[in-house]
N, CA, C and O atoms as a Tinker XYZ file with bonds, in Angstrom:
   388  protein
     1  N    118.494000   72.029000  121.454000    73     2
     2  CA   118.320000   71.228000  120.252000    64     1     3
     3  C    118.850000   69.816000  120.514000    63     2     4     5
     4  O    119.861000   69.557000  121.167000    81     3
     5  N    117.983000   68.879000  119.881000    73     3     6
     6  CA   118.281000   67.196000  120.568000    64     5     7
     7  C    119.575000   66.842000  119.469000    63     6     8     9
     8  O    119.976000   67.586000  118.574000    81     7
     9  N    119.942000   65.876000  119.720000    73     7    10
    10  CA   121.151000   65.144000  118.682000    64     9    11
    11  C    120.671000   64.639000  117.456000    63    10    12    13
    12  O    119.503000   64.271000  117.574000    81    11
    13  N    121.131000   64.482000  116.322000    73    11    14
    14  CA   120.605000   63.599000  115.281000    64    13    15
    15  C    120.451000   62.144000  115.884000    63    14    16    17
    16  O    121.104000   61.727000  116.841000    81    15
    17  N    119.510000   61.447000  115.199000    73    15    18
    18  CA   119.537000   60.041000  115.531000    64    17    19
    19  C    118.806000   59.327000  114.191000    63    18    20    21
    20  O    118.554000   59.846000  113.104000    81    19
    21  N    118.502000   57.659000  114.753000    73    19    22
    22  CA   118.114000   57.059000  113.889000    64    21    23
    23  C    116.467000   56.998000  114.262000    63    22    24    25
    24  O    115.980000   56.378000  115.208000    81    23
    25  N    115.647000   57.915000  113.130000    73    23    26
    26  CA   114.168000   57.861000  113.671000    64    25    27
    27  C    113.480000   57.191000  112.237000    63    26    28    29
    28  O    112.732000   57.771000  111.450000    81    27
    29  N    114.011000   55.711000  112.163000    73    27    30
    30  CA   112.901000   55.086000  111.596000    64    29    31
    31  C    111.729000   55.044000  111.728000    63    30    32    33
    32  O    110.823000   55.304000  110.936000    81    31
    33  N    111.717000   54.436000  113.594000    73    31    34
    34  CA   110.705000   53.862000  114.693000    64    33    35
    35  C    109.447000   55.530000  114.105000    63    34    36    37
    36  O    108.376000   55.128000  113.651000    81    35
    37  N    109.569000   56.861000  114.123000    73    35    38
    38  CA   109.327000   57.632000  114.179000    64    37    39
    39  C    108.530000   58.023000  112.826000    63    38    40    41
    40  O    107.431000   58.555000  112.669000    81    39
    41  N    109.305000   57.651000  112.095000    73    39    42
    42  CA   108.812000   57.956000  110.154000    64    41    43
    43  C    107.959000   56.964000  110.086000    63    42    44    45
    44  O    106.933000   57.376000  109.544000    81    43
    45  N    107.836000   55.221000  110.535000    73    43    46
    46  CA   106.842000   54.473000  110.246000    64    45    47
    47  C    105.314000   54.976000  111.200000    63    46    48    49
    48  O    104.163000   54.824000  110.794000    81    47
    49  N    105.746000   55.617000  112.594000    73    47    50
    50  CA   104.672000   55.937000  113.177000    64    49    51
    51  C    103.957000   57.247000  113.039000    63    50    52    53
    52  O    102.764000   57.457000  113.258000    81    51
    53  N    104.625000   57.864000  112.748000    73    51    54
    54  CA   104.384000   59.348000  112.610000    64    53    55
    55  C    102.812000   59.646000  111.786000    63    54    56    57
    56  O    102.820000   58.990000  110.745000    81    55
    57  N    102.173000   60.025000  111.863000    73    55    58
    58  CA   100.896000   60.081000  111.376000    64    57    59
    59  C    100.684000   60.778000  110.356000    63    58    60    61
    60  O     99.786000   60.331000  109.643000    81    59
    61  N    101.310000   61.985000  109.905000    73    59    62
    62  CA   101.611000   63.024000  109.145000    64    61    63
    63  C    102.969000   63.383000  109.516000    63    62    64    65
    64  O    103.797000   62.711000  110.130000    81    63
    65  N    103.059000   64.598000  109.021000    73    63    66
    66  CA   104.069000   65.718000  109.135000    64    65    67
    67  C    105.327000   65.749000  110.541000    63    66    68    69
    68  O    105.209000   66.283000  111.644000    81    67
    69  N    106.103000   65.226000  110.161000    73    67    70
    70  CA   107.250000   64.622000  111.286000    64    69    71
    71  C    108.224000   65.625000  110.925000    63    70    72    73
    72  O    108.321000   65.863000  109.721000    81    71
    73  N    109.093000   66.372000  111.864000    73    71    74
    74  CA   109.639000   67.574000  111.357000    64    73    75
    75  C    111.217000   66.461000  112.364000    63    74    76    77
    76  O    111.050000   65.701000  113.318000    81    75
    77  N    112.466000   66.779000  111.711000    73    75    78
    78  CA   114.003000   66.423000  112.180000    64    77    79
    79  C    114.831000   67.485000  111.473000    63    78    80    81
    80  O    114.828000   68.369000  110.616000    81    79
    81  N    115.571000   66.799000  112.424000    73    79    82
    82  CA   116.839000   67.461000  112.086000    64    81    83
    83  C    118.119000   67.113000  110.810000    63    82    84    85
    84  O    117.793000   66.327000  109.921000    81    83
    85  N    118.983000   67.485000  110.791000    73    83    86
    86  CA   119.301000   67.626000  109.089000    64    85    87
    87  C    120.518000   66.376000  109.625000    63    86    88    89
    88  O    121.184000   66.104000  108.626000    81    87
    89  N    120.863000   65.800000  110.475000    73    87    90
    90  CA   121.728000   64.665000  110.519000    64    89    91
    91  C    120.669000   63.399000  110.542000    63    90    92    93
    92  O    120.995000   62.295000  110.105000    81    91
    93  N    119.388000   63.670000  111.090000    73    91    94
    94  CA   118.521000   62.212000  111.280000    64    93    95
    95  C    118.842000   61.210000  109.661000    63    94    96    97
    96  O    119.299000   61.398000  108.534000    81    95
    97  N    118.292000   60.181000  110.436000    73    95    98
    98  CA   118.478000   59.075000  109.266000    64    97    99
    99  C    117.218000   57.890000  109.929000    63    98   100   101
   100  O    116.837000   57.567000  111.054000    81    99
   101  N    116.918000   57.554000  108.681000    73    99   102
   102  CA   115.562000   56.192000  108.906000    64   101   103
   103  C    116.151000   55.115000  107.839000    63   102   104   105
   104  O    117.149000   55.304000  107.144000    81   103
   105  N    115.436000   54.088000  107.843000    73   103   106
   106  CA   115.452000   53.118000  106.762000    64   105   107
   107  C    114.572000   53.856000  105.596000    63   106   108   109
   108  O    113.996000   52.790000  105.381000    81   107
   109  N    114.262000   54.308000  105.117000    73   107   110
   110  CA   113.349000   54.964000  104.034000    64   109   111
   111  C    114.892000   55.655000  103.123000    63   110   112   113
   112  O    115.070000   55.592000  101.907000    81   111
   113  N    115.407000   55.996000  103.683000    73   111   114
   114  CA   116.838000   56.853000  102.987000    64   113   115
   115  C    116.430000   56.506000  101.221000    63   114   116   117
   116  O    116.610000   55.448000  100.618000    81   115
   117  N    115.888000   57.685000  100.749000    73   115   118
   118  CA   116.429000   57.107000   98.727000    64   117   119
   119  C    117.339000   59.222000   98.864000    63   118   120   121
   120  O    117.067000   60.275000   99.441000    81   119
   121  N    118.305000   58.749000   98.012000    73   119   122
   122  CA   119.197000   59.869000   97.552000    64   121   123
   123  C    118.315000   61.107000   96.935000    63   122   124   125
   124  O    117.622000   60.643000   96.030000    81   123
   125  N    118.142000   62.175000   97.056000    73   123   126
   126  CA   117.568000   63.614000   96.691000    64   125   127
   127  C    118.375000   62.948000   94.972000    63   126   128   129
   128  O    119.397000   62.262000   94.964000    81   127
   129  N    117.807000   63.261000   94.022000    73   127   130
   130  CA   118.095000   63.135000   92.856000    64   129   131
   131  C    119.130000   64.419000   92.859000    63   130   132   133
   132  O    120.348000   64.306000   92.724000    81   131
   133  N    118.296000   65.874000   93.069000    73   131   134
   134  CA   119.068000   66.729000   92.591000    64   133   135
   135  C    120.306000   67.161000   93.823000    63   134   136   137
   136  O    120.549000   68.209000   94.420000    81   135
   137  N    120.968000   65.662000   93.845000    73   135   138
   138  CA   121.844000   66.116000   95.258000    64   137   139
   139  C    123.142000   65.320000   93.988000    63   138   140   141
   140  O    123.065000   64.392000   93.183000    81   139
   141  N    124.237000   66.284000   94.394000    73   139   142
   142  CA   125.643000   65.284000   93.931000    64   141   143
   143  C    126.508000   64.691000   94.302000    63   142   144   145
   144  O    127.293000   63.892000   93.791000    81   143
   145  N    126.316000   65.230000   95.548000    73   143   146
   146  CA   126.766000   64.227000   97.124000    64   145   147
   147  C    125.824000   63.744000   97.954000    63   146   148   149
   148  O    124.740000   64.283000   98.178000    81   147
   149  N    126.302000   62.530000   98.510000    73   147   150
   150  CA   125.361000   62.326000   99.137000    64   149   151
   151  C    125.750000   61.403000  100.332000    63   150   152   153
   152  O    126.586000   60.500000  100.334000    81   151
   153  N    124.963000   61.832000  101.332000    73   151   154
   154  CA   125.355000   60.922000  102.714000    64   153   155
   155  C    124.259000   60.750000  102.906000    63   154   156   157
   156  O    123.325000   61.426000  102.475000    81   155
   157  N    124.192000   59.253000  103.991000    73   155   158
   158  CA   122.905000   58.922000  104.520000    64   157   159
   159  C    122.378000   59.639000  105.630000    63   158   160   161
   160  O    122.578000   59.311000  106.800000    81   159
   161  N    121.664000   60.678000  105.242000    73   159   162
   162  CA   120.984000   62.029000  106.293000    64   161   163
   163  C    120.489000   62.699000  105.683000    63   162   164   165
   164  O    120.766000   63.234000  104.610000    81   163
   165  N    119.240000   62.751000  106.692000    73   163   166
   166  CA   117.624000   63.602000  106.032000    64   165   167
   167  C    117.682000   64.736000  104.961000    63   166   168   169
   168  O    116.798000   65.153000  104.212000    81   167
   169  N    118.998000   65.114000  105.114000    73   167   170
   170  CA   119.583000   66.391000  104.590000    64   169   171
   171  C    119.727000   65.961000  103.307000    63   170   172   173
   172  O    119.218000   66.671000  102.440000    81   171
   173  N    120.389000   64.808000  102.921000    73   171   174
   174  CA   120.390000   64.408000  101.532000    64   173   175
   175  C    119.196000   63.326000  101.026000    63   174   176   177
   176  O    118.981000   62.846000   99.913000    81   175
   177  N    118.830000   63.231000  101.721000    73   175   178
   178  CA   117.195000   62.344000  101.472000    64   177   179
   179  C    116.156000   62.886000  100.735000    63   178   180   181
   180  O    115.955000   64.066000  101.020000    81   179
   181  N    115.320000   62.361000   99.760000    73   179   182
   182  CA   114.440000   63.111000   98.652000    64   181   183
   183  C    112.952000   62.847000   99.518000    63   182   184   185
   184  O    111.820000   62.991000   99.056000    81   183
   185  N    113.210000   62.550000  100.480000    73   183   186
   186  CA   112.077000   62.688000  101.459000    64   185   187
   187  C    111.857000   64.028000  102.138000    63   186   188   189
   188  O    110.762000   64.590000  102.155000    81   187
   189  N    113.038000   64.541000  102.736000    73   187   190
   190  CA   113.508000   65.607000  103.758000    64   189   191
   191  C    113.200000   66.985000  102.845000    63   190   192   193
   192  O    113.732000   67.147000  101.747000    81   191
   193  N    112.276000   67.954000  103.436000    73   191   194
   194  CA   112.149000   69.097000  103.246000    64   193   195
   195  C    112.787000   69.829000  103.845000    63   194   196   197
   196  O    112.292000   70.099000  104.939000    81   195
   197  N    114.305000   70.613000  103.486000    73   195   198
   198  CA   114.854000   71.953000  104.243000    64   197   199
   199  C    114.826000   73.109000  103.839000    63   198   200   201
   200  O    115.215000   74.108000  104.443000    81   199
   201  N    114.237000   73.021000  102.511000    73   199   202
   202  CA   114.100000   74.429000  101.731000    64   201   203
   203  C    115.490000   74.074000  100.554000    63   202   204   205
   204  O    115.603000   74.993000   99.743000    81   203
   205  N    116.291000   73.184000  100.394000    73   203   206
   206  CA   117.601000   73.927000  100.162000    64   205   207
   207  C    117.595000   74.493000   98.636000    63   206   208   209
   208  O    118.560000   75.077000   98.144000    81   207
   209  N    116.177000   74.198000   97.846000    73   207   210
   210  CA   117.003000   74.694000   96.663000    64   209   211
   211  C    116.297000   76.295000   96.981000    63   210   212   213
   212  O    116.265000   76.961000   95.946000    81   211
   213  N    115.826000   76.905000   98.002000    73   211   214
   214  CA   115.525000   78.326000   98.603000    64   213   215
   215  C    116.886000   79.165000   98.417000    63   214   216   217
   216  O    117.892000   78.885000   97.765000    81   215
   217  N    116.640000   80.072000   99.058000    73   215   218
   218  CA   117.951000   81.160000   99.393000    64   217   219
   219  C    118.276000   81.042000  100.753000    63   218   220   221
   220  O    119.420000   81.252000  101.156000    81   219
   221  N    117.196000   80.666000  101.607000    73   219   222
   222  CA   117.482000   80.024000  103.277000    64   221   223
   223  C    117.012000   78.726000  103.707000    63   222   224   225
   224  O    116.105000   78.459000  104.496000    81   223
   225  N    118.054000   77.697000  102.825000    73   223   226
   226  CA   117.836000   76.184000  103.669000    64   225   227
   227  C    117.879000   76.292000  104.988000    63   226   228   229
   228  O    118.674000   77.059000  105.531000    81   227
   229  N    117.152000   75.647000  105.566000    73   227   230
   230  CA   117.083000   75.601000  107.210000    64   229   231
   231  C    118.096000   74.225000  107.887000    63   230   232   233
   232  O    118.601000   73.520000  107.013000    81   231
   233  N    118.334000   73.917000  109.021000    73   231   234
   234  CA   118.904000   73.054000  109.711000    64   233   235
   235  C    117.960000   72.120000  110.375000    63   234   236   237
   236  O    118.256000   71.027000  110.857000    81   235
   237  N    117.002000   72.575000  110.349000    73   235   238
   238  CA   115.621000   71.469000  110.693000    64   237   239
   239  C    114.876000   71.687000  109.338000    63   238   240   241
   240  O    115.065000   72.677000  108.631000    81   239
   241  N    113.843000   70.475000  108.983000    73   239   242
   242  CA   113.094000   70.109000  108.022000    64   241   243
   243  C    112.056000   69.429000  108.566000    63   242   244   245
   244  O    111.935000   69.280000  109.781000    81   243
   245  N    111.044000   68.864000  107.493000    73   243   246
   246  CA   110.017000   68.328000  107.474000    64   245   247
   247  C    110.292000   66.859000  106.829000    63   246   248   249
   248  O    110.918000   66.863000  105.769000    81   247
   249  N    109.956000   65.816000  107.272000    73   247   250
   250  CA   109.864000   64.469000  106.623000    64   249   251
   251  C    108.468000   64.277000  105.732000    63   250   252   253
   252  O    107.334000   64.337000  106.206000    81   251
   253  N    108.751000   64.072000  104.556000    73   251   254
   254  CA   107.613000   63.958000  103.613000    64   253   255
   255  C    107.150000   62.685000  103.219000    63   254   256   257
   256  O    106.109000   62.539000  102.579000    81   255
   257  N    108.072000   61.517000  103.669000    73   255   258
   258  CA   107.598000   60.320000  103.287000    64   257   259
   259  C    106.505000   59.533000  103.407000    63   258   260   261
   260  O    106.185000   58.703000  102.556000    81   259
   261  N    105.784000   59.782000  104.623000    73   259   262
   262  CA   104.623000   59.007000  104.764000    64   261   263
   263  C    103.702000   59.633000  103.746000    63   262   264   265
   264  O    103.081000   58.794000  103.094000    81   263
   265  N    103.405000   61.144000  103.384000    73   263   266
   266  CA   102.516000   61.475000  102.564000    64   265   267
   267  C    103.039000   61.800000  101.101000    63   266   268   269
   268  O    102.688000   62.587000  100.222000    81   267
   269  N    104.115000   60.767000  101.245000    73   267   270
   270  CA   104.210000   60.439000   99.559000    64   269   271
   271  C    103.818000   58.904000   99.227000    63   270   272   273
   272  O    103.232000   58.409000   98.265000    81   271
   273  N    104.417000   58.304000  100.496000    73   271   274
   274  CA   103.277000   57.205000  100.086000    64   273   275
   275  C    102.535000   56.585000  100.305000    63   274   276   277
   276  O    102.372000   55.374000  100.156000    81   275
   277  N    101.473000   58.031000  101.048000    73   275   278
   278  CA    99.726000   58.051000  100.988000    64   277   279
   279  C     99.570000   58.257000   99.389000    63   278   280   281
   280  O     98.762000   57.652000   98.684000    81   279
   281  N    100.759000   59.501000   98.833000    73   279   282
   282  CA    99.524000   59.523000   97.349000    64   281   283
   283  C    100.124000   58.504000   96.725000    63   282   284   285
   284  O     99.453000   58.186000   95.744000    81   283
   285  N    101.445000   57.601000   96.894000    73   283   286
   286  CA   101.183000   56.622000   95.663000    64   285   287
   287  C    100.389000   55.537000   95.784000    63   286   288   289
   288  O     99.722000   54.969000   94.919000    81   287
   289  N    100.548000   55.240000   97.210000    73   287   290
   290  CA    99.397000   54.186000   97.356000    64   289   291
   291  C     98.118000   54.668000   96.783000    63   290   292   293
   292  O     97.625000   54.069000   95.827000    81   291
   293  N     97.373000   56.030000   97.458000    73   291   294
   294  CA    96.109000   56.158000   97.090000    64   293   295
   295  C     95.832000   56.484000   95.340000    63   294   296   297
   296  O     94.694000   56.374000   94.883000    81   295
   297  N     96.982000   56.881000   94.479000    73   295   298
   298  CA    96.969000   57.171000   92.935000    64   297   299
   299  C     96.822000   55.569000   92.567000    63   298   300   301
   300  O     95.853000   55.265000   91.872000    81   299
   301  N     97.724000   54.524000   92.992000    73   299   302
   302  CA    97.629000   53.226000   92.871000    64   301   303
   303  C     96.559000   52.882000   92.836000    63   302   304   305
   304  O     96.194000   52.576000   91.701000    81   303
   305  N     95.402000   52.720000   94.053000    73   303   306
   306  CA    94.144000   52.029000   93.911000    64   305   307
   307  C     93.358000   52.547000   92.712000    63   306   308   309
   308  O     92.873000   51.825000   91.841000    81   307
   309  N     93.264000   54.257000   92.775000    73   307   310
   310  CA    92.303000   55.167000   92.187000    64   309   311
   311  C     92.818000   54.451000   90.330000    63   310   312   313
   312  O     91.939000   54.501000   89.471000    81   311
   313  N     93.755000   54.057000   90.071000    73   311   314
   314  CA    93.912000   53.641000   88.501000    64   313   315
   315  C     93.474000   52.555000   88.382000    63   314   316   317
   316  O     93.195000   52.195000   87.239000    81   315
   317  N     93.228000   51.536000   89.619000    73   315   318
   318  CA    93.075000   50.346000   89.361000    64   317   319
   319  C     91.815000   49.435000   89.543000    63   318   320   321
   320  O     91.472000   48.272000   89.329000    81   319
   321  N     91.037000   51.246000   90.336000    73   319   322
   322  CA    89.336000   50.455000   90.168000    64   321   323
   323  C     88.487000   50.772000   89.128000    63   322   324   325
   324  O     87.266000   50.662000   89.240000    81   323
   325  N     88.989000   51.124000   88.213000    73   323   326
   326  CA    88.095000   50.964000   86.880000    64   325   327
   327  C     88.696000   49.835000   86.174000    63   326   328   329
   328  O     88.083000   49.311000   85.245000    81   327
   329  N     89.799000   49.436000   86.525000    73   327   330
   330  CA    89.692000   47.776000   85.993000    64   329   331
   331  C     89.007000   46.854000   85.918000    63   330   332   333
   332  O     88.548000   46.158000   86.824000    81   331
   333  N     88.866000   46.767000   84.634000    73   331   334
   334  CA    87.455000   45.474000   84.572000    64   333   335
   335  C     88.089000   44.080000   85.382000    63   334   336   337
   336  O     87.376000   43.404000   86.123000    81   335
   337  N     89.274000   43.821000   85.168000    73   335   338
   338  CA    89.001000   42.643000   86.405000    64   337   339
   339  C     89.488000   42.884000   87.690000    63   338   340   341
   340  O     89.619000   41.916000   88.440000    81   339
   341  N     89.777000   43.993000   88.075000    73   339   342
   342  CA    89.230000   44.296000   89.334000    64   341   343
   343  C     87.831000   44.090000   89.953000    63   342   344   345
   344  O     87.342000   43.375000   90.828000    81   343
   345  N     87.237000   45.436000   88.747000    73   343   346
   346  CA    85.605000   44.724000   89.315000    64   345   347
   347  C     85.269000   43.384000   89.323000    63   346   348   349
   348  O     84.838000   42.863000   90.351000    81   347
   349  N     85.414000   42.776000   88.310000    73   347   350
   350  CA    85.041000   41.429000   87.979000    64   349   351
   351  C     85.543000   40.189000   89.375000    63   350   352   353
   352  O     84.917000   39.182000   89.705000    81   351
   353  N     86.870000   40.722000   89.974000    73   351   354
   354  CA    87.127000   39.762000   91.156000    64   353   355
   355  C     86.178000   40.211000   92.514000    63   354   356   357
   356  O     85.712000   39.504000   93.408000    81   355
   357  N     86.095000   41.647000   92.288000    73   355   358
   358  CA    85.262000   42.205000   93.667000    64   357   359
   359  C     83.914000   41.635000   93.353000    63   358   360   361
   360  O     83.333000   41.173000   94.335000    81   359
   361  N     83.184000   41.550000   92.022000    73   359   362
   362  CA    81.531000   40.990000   91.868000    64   361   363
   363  C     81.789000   39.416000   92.383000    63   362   364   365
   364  O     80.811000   38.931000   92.952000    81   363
   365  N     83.060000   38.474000   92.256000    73   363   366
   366  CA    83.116000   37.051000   92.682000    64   365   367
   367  C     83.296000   37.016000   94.030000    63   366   368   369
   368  O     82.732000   36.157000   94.707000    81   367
   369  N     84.454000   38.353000   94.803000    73   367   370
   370  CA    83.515000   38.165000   96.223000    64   369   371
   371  C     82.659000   38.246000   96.691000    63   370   372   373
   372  O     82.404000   37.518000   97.649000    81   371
   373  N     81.742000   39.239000   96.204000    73   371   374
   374  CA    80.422000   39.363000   96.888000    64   373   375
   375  C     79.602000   38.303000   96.476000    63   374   376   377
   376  O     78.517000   38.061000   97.006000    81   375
   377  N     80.219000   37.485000   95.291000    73   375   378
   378  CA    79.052000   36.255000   95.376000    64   377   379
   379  C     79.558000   35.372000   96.428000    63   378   380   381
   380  O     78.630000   34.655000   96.801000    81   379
   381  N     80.265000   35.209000   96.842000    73   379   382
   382  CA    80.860000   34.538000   97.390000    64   381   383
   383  C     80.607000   34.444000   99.080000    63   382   384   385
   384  O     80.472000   33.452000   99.797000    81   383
   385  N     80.601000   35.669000   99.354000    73   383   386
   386  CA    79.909000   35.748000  100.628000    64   385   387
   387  C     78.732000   35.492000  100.953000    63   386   388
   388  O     78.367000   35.639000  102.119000    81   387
């Protein structure tokens, strides 16, 4: 088993589903809400999947951040193209071109 480290470099590249260990740490760090302590590690991160509110939290997890914000980005656009001036700026580019 490798050491904890700092896998920012890793969470921005990672394509999907990036699995660490329960000491890793990135710049993404936001606090697990339902945590009452908290240190900066995946373990307390509301990104980090270990199971813990299970009956067998694990010592390795899953990083969930990039495909949380695939869906807010992608919930973001999806509310914002039935905006009439959305459309209305996209019909002035295409005149435009």
């Amino acid at each position: 088993m490798r050491e904890p480290g700092d896998r920012t470099t890793d969470v921005k590249a990672a394509p999907g589903r990036l699995e660490m260990a329960r000491g890793d740490v990135c710049d993404a760090f936001e606090q697990d809400a339902d945590r009452l302590f908290s240190n900066r590690e995946c373990w307390y991160c509301k990104y980090g999947n270990f199971g813990i509110l299970t009956e067998h939290p694990t010592q390795n997890g899953v990083c969930t951040y990039k495909t949380t914000m695939n869906t807010i980005h992608n919930s973001f656009a999806k509310r914002h193209e039935n905006d009439t001036s959305v459309q209305a700026s996209k019909r002035q580019e295409e005149k435009t071109k």
